[in-house]
TORKOL-4160 file (C-alpha; in steps of 0.2 Angstrom, whole numbers, padded with zeros to 4 digits, m for minus):
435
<pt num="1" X="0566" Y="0414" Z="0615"/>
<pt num="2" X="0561" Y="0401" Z="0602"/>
<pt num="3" X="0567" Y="0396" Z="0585"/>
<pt num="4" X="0572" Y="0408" Z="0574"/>
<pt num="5" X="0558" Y="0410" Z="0559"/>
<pt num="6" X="0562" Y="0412" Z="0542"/>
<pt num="7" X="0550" Y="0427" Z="0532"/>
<pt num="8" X="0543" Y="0422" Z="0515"/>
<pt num="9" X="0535" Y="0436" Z="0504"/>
<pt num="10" X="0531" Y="0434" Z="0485"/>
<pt num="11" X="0537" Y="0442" Z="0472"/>
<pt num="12" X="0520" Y="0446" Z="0460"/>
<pt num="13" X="0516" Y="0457" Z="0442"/>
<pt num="14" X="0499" Y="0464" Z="0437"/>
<pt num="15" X="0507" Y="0453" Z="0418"/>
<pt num="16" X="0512" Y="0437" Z="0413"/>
<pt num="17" X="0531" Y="0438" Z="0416"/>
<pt num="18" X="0541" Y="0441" Z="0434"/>
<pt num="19" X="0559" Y="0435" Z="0433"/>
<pt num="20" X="0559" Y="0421" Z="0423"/>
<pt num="21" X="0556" Y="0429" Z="0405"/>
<pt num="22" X="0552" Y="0410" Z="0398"/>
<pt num="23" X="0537" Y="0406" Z="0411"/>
<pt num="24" X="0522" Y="0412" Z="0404"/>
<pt num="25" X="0524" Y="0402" Z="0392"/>
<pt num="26" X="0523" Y="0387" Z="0399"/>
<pt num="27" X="0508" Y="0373" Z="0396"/>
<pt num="28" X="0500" Y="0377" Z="0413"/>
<pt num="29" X="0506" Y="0396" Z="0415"/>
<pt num="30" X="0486" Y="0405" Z="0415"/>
<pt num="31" X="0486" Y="0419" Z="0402"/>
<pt num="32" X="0468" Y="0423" Z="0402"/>
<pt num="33" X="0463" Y="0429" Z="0419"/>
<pt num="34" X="0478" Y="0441" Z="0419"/>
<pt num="35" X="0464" Y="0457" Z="0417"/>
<pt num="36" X="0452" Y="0448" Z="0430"/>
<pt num="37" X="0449" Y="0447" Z="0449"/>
<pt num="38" X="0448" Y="0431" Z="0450"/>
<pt num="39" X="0469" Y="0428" Z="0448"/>
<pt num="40" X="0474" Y="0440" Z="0463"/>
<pt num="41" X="0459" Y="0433" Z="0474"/>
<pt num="42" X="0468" Y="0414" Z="0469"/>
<pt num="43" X="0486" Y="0419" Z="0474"/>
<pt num="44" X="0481" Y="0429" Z="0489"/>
<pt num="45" X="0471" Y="0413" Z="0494"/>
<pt num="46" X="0486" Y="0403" Z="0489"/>
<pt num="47" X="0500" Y="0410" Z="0499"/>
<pt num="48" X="0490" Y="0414" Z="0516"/>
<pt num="49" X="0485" Y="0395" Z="0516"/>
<pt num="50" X="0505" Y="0395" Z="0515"/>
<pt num="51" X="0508" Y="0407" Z="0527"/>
<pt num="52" X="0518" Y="0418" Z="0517"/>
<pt num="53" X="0523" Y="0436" Z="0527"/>
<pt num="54" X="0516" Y="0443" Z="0512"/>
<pt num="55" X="0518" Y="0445" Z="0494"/>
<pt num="56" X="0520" Y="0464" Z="0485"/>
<pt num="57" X="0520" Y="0470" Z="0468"/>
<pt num="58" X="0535" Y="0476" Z="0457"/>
<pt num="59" X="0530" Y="0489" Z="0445"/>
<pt num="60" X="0533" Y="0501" Z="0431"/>
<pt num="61" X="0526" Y="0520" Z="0429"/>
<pt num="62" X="0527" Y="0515" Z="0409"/>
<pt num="63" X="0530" Y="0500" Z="0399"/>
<pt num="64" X="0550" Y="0496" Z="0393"/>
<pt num="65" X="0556" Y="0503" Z="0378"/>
<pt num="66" X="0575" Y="0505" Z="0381"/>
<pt num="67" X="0580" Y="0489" Z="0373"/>
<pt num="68" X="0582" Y="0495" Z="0352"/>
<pt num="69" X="0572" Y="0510" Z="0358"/>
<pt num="70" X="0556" Y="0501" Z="0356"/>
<pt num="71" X="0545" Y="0493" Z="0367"/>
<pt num="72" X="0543" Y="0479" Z="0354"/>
<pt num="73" X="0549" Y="0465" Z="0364"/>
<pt num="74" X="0542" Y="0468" Z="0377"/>
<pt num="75" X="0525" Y="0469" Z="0370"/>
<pt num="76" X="0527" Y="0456" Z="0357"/>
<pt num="77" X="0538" Y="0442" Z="0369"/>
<pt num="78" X="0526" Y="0445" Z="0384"/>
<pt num="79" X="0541" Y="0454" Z="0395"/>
<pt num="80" X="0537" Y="0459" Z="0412"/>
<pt num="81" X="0523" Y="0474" Z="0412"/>
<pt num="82" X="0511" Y="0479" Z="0424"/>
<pt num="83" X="0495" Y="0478" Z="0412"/>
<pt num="84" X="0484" Y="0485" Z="0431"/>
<pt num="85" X="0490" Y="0498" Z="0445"/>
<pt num="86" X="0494" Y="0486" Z="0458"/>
<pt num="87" X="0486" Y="0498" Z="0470"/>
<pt num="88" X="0468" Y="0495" Z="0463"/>
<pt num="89" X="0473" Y="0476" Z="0463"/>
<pt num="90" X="0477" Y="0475" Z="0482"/>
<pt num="91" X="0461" Y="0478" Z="0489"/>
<pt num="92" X="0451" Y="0464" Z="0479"/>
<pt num="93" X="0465" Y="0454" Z="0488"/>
<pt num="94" X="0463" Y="0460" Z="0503"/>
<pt num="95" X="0443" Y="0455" Z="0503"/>
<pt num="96" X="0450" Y="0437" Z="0500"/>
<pt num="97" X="0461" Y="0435" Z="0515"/>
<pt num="98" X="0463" Y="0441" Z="0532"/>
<pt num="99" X="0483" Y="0440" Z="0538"/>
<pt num="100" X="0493" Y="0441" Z="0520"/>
<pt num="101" X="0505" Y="0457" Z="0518"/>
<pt num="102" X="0500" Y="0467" Z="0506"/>
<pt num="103" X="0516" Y="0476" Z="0495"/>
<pt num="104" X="0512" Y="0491" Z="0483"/>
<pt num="105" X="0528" Y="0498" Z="0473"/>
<pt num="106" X="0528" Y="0518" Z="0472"/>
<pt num="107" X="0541" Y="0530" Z="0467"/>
<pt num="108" X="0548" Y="0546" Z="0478"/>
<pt num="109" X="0552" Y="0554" Z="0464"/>
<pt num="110" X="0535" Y="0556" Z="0456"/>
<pt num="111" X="0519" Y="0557" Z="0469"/>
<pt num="112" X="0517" Y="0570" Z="0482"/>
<pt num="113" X="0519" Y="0565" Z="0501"/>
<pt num="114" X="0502" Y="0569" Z="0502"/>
<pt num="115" X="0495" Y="0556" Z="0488"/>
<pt num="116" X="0507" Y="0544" Z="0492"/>
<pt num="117" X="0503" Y="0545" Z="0512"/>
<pt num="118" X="0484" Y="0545" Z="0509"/>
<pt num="119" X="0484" Y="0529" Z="0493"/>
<pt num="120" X="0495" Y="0517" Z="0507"/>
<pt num="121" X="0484" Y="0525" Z="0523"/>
<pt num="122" X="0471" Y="0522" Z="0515"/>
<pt num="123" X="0473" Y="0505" Z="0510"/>
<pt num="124" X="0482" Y="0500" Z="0525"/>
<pt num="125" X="0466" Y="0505" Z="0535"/>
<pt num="126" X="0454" Y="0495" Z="0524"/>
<pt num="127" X="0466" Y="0477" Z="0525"/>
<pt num="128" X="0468" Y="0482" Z="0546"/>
<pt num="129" X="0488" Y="0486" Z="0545"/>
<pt num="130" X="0493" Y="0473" Z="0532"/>
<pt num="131" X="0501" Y="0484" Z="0519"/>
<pt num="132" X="0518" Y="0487" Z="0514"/>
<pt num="133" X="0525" Y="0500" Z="0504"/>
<pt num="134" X="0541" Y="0494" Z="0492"/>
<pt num="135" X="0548" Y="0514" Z="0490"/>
<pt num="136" X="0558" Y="0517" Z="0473"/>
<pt num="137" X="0566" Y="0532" Z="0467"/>
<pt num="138" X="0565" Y="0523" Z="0449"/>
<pt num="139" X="0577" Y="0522" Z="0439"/>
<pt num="140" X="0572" Y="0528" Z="0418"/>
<pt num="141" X="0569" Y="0541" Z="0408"/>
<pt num="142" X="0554" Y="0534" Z="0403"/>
<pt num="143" X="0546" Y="0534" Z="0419"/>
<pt num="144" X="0552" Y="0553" Z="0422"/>
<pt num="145" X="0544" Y="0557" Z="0405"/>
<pt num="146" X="0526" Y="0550" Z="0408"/>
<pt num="147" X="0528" Y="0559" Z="0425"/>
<pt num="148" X="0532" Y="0575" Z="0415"/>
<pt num="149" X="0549" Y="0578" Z="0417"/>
<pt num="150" X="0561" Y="0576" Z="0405"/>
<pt num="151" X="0574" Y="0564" Z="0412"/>
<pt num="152" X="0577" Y="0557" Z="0429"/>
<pt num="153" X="0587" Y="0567" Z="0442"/>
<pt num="154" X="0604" Y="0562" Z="0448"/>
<pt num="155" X="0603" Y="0547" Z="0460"/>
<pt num="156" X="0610" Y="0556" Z="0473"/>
<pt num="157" X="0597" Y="0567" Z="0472"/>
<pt num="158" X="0582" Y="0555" Z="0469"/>
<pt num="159" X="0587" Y="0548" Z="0488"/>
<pt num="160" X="0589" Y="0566" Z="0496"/>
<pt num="161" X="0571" Y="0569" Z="0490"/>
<pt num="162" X="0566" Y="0551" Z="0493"/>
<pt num="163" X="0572" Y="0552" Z="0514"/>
<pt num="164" X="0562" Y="0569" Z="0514"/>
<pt num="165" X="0545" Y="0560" Z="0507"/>
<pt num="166" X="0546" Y="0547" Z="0521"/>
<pt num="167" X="0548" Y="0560" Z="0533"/>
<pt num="168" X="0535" Y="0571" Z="0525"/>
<pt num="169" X="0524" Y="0554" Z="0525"/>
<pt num="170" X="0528" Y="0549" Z="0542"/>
<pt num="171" X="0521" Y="0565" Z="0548"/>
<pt num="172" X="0504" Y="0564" Z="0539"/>
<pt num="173" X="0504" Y="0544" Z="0545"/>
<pt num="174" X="0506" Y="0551" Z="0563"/>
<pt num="175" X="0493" Y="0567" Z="0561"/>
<pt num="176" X="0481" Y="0555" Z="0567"/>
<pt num="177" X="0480" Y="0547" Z="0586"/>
<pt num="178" X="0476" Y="0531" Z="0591"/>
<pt num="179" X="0457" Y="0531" Z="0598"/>
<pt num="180" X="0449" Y="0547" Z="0588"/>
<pt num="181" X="0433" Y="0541" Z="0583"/>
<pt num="182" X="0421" Y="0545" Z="0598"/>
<pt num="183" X="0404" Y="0540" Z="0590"/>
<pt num="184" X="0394" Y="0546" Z="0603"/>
<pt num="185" X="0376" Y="0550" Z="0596"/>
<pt num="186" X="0369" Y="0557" Z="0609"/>
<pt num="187" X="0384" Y="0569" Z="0616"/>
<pt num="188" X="0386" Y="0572" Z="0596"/>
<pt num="189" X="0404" Y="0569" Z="0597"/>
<pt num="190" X="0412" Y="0560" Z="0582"/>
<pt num="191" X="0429" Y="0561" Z="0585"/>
<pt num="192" X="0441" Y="0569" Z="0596"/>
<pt num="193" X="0452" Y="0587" Z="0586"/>
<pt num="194" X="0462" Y="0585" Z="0600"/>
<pt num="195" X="0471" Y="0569" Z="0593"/>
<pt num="196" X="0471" Y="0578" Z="0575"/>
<pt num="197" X="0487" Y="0587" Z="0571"/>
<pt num="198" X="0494" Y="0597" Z="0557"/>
<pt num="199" X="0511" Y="0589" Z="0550"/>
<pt num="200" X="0518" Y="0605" Z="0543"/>
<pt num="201" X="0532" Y="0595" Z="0534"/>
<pt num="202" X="0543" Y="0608" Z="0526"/>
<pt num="203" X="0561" Y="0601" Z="0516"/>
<pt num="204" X="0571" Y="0606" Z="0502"/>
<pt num="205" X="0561" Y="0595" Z="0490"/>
<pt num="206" X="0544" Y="0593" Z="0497"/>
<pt num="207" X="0531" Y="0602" Z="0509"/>
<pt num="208" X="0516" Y="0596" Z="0516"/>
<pt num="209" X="0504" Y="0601" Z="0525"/>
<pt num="210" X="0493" Y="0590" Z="0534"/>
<pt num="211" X="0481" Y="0584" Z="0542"/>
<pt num="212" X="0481" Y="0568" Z="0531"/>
<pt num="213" X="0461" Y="0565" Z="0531"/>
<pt num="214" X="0465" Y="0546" Z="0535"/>
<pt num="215" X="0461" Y="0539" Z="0552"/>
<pt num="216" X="0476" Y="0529" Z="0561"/>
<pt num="217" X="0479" Y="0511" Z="0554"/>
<pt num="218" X="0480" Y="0495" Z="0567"/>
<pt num="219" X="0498" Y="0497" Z="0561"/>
<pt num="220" X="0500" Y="0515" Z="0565"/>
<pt num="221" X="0507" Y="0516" Z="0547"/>
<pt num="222" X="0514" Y="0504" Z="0531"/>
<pt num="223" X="0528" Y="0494" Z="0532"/>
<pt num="224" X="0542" Y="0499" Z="0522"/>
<pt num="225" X="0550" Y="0490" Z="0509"/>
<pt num="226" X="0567" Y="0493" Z="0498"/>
<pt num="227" X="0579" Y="0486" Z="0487"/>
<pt num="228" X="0593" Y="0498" Z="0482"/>
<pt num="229" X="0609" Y="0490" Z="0480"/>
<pt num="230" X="0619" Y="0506" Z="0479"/>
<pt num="231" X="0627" Y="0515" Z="0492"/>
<pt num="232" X="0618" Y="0528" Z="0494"/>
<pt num="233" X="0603" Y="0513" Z="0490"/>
<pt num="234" X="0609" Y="0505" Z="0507"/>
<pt num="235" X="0612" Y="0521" Z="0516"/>
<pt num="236" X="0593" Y="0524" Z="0514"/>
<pt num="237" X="0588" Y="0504" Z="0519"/>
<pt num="238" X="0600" Y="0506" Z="0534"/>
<pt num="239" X="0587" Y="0521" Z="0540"/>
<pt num="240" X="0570" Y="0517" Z="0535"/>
<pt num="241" X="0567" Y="0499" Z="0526"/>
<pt num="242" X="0558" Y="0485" Z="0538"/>
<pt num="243" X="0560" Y="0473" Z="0523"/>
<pt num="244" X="0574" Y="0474" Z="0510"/>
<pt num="245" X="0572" Y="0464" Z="0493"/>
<pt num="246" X="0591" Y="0459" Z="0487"/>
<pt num="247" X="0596" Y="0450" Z="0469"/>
<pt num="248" X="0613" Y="0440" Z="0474"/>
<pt num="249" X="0620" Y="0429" Z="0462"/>
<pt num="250" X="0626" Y="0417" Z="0477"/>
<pt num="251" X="0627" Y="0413" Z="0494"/>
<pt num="252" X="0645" Y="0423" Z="0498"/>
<pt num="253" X="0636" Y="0438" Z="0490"/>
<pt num="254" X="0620" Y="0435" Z="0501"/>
<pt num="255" X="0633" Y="0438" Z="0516"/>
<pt num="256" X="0642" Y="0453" Z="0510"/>
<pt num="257" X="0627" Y="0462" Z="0509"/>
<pt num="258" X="0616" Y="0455" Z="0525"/>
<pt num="259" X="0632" Y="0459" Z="0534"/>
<pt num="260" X="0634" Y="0475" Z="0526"/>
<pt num="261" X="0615" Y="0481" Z="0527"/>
<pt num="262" X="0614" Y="0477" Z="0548"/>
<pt num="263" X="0632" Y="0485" Z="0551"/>
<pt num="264" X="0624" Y="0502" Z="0542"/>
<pt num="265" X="0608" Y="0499" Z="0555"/>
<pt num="266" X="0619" Y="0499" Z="0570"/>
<pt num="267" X="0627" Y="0515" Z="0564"/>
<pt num="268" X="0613" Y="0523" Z="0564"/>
<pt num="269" X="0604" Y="0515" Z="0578"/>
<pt num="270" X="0593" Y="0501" Z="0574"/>
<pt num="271" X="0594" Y="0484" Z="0578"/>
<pt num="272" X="0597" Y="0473" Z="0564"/>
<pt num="273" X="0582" Y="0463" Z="0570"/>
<pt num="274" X="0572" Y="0478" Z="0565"/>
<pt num="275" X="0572" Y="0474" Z="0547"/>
<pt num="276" X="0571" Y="0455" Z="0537"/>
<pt num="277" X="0585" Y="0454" Z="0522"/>
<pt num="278" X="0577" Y="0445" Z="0511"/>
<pt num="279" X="0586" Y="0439" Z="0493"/>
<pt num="280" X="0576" Y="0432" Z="0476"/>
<pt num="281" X="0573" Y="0417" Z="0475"/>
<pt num="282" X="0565" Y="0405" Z="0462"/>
<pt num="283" X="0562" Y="0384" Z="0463"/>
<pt num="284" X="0561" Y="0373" Z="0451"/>
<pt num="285" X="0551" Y="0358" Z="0459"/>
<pt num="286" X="0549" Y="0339" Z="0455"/>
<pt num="287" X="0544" Y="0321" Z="0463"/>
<pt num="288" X="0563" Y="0316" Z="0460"/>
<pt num="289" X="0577" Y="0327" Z="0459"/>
<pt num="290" X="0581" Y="0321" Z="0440"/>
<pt num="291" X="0563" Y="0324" Z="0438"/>
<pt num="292" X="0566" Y="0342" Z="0444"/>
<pt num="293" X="0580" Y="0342" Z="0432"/>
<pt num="294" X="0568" Y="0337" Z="0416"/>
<pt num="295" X="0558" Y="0354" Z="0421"/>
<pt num="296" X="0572" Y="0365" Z="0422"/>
<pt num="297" X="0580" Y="0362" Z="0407"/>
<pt num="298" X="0562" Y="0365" Z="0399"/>
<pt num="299" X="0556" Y="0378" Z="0407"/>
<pt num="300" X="0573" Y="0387" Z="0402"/>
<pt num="301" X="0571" Y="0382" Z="0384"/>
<pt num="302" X="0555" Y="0393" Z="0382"/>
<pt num="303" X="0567" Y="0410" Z="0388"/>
<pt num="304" X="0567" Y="0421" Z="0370"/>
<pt num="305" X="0587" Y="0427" Z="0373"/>
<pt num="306" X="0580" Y="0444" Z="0364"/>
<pt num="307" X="0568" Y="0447" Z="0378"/>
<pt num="308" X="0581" Y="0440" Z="0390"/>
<pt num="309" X="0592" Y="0453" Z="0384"/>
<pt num="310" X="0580" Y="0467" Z="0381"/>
<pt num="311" X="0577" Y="0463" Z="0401"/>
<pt num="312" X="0595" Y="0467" Z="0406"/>
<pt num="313" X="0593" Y="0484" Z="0395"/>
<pt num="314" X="0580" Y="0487" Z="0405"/>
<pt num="315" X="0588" Y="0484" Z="0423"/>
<pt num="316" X="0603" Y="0492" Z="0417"/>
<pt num="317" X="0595" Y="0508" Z="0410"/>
<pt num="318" X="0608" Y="0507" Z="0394"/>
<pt num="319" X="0601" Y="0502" Z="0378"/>
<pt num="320" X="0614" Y="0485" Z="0375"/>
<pt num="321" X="0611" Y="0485" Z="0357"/>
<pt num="322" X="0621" Y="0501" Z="0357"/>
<pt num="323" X="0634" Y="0496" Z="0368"/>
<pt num="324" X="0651" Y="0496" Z="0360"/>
<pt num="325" X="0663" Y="0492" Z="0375"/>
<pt num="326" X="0660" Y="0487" Z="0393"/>
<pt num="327" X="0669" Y="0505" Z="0395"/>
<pt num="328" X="0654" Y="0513" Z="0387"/>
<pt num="329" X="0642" Y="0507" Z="0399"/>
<pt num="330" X="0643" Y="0521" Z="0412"/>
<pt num="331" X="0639" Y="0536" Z="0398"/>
<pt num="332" X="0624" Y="0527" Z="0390"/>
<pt num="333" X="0616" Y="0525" Z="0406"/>
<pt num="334" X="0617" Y="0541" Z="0412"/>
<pt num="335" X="0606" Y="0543" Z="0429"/>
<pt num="336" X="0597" Y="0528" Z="0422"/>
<pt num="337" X="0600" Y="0512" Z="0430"/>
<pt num="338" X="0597" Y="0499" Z="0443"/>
<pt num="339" X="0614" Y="0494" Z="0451"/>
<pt num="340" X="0607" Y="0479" Z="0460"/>
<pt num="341" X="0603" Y="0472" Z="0442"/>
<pt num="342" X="0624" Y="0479" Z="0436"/>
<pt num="343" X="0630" Y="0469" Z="0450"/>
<pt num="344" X="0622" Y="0452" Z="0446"/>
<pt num="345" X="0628" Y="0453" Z="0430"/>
<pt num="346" X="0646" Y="0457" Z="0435"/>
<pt num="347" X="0646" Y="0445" Z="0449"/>
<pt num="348" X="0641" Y="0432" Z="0433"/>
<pt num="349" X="0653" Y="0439" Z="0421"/>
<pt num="350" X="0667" Y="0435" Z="0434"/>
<pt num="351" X="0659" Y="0420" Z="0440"/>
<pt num="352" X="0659" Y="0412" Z="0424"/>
<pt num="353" X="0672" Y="0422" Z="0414"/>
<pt num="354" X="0658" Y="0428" Z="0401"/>
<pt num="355" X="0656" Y="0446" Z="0392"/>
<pt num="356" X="0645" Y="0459" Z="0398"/>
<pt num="357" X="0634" Y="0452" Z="0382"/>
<pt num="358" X="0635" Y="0436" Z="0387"/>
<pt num="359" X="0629" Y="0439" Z="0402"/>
<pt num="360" X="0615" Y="0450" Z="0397"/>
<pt num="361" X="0606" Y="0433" Z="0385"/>
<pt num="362" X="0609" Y="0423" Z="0402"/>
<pt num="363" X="0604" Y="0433" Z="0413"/>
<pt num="364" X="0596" Y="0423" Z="0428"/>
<pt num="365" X="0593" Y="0406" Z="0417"/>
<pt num="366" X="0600" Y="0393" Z="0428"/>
<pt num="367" X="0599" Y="0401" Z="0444"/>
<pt num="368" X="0582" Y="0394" Z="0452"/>
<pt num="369" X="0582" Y="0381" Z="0465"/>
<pt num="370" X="0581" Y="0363" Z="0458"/>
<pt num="371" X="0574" Y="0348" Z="0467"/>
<pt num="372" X="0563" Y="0339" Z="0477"/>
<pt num="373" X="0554" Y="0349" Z="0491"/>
<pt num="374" X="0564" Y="0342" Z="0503"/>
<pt num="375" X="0578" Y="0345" Z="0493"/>
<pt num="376" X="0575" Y="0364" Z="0492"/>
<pt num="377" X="0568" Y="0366" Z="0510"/>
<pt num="378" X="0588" Y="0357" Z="0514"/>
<pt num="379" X="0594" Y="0370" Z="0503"/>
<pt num="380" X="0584" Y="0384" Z="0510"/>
<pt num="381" X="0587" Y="0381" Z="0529"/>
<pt num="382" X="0606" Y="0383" Z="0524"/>
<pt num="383" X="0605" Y="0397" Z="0519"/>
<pt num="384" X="0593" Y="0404" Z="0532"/>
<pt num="385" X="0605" Y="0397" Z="0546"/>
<pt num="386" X="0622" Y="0401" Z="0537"/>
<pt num="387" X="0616" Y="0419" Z="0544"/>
<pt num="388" X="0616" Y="0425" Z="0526"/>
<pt num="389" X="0598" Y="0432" Z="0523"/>
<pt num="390" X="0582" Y="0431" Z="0536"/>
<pt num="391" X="0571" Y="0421" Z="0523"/>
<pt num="392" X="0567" Y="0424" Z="0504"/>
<pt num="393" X="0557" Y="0432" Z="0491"/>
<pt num="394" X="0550" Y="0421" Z="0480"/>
<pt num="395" X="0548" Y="0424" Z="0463"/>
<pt num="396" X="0538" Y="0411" Z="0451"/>
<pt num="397" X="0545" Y="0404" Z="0436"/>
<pt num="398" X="0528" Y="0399" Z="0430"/>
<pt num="399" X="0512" Y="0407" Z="0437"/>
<pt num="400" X="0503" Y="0402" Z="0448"/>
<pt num="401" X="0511" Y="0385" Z="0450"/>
<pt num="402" X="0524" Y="0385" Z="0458"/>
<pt num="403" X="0518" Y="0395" Z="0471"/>
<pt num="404" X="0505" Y="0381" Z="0473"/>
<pt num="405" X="0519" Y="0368" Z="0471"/>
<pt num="406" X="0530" Y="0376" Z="0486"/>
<pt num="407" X="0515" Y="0379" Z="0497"/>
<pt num="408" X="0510" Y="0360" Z="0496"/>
<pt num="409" X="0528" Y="0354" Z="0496"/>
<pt num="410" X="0540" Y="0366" Z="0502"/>
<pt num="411" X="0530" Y="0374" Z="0514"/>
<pt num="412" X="0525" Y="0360" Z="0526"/>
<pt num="413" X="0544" Y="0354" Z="0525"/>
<pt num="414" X="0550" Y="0371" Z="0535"/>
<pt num="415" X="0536" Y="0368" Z="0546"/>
<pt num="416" X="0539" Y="0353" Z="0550"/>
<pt num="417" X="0556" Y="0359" Z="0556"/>
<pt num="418" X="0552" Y="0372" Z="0565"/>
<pt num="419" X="0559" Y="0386" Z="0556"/>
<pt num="420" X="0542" Y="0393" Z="0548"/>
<pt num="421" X="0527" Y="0395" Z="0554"/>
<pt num="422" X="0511" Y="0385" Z="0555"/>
<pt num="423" X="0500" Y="0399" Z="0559"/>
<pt num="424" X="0499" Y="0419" Z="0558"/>
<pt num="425" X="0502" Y="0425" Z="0577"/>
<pt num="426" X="0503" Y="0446" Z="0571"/>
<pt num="427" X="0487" Y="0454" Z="0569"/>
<pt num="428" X="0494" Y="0466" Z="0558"/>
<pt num="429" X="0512" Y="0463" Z="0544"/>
<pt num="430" X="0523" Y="0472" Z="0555"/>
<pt num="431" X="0519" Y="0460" Z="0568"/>
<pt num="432" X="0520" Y="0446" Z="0559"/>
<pt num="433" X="0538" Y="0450" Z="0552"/>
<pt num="434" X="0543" Y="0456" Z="0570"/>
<pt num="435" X="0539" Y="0438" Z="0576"/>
């Protein structure tokens, strides 16, 4: 057995803001190629020259307008908001690389099995089995209502349906064999019906019938991705995630749910190596550490607290210009919600002894990494040998450089040490994340 390897996978939006609310506006933030090819070709190029696992795309079936009922600062203080479907993104960065993951966010609770199975099959065949599918069962109204419903089902629910779609899905991945294409001309065989199958996926929720029309990927199917934080959230990851995206406020926090997540695996017979934990992440990165310092303390002094707090309405799925009492929370979320974001800001509020308000305008100001690269590769292998997390997801303060910083900097420090790798060895994502 060799060295452990730590998994790297980049947190990206189709608009100018991830998690840092402050970092588009930044001197050397890029605005204007948002809308153009030419920014997703850059990254992708960016972080398979670092040898990321992969990056993926957090997204929105709408645009924010919880926060005072509006979507005003959102629009206005550049908040964060898919301005493309990632899904028509992925493929221009696909044609740009030949080993980067590619991550596309889709919801359970709005697509058939059938469009969702065909979209991913279809993308994972084109990039030769590098695409991963970050499932959501989403969590607002708003995305309910563009999807024409009138309000999000109970969370419970979302998940029951959400297990059946990855079954249904899983069946239409599988209705095609390895080796079908015959192409024989002069037999005039093109492919074999024998390794063609019906899926004839029928549950309480959704039905399916099959064949999907998409040919077998090198992969055999997407990697799944997930990030609930709930119960029920880690229920679901203990059964079917490859890749779990976590927000921890800290390193005791990182454990509890790393140890938490590969306990719920074993109960229900995976190996905990079957799937990378991986917590946000964000570096802040200079020649000197009191030079890192400098650029910290600006890049945190371009956060608009309005937007910052607009941010945690969002997460939150309760409209904090309403809120009253801490005790009032639970009744202006209804089924709305992300508890990952809840329990960050709860962690902070008794971390620091703040209000649930207070927390909201901090939000995550503070929290990146701050250093040299050496400093921060230190810092990261820590973590990474603490047995706490199986590497990171990092998200950039300002885009794209500081991706560009950590791959020149921070990169060939871990590589140097043995504890990342210095070239692709998977044909395909799950491969490379399986080592």
């Amino acid at each position: 057995m060799g060295q452990r390897q730590m998994h790297l996978v980049a947190y990206l939006k189709t608009g100018p803001t991830a998690m840092h609310v402050g970092g588009w506006r930044h001197p050397e933030a890029t605005l204007d190629d948002i809308l153009h090819p030419s920014r997703y070709e850059h990254i992708a190029r960016v972080l398979e020259a670092g040898r990321f696992d992969g990056c993926f795309f957090a997204d929105l079936f709408g645009l924010y307008d919880i926060h005072g009922g509006s979507y005003d600062p959102y629009v206005r203080r550049g908040g964060q908001i898919s301005f493309l479907d990632p899904t028509v993104v992925l493929p221009i960065m696909a044609a740009a690389t030949k080993h980067l993951g590619l991550g596309a966010t889709l919801s359970t609770s709005f697509h058939t099995p059938y469009h969702l199975a065909r979209w991913l099959g279809s993308l994972d065949v084109l990039s030769g089995g590098r695409v991963a599918w970050n499932v959501v069962t989403s969590a607002t109204d708003l995305e309910a209502q563009n999807a024409g419903m009138d309000e999000l089902p109970p969370r419970e629910q979302r998940y029951d349906r959400a297990d059946e779609v990855l079954e249904a899905c899983f069946a239409l991945w599988n209705s095609w064999d390895e080796g079908a294409f015959v192409l024989d001309k002069a037999l005039g065989v093109f492919a074999d019906p024998a390794k063609v199958h019906y899926a004839n996926y029928e549950g309480r929720w959704v039905k399916t019938r099959g064949p999907l029309s998409i040919p077998r990927s090198p992969q055999g199917r997407p990697v799944i991705m997930q990030a609930g934080s709930s119960d029920r959230g880690r229920e679901f990851a203990a059964r079917w995630a490859e890749v779990v995206f976590t927000v921890q406020r800290g390193q005791d926090e990182m454990r509890e749910f790393y140890q938490d997540l590969k306990s719920r695996m074993e109960l229900v017979g995976r190996k905990p190596n079957e799937c990378a934990v991986l917590p946000a992440i964000s570096v802040v990165l200079g020649e000197t550490a009191s030079i890192a310092e400098e650029r910290a303390d600006y890049l945190n002094s371009l956060i608009d607290p309005e937007l910052s707090v607009a941010a945690s309405s969002s997460g939150l799925g309760a409209d904090l210009t309403k809120l009253k009492s801490e005790a009032a929370l639970p009744e202006l979320q209804g089924n709305q919600g992300m508890k990952g974001t809840e329990q960050v800001l709860r962690q902070t509020m008794q971390a620091d002894g703040i209000t649930l308000a207070q927390a909201a305008v901090k939000r995550n100001k503070g929290r990146e990494l701050v250093g040299t690269p050496v400093m921060i590769a230190d810092r990261l292998q820590e973590m990474f040998e603490a047995g706490v997390c199986d590497g990171f997801v990092l998200a950039p303060t300002m885009f794209p450089g500081m991706f560009e910083q950590f791959c020149r900097g921070v990169v060939p420090e871990l590589q140097r040490r043995g504890i990342f790798r210095t070239e692709y060895t998977g044909r395909t994502l799950r491969e490379n994340l399986q080592g």
